[in-house]
C-alpha positions in Angstrom: -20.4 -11.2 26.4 -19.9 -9.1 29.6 -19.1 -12.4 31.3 -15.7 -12.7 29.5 -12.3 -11.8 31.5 -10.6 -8.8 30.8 -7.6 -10.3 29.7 -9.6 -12.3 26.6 -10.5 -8.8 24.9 -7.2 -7.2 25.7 -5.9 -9.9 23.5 -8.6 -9.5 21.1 -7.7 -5.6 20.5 -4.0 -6.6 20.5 -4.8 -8.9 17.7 -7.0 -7.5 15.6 -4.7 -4.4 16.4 -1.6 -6.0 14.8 -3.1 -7.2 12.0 -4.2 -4.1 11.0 -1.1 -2.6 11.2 0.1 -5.6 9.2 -2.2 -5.0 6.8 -1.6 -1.3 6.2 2.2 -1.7 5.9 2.1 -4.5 3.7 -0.5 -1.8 1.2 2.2 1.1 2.0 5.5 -0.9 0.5 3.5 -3.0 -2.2 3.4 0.3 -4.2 5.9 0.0 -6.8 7.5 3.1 -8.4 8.7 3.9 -11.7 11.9 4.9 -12.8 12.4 8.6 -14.1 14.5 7.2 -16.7 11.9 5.2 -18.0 9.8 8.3 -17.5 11.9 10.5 -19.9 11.8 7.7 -22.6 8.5 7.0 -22.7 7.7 10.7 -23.7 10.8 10.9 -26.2 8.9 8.1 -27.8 5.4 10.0 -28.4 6.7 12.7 -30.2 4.4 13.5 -32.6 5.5 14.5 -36.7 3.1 16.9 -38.1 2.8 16.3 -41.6 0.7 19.2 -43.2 
């Protein structure tokens, strides 16, 4: 492999460089938040009734 040109694994690092930015960004934004709204219902709804 020493025989290739500089140039070949410049464009190599850029590459795989760029798709691992890609990759990270795309894992960054794919997380989905929820709503504090839907928060604050979801607990008015577990209230428990203590029947003794």
């Amino acid at each position: 492999m020493p025989q290739m040109m500089p140039l070949s694994w410049l464009i190599l690092f850029i590459s795989f460089s760029t798709i691992f930015v890609l990759f990270n960004t795309m894992n960054y934004f794919s997380f989905t938040q929820t709503n504090k709204k839907m928060q604050k219902k979801i607990k008015l709804t577990k209230k428990t009734n203590w029947k003794w």
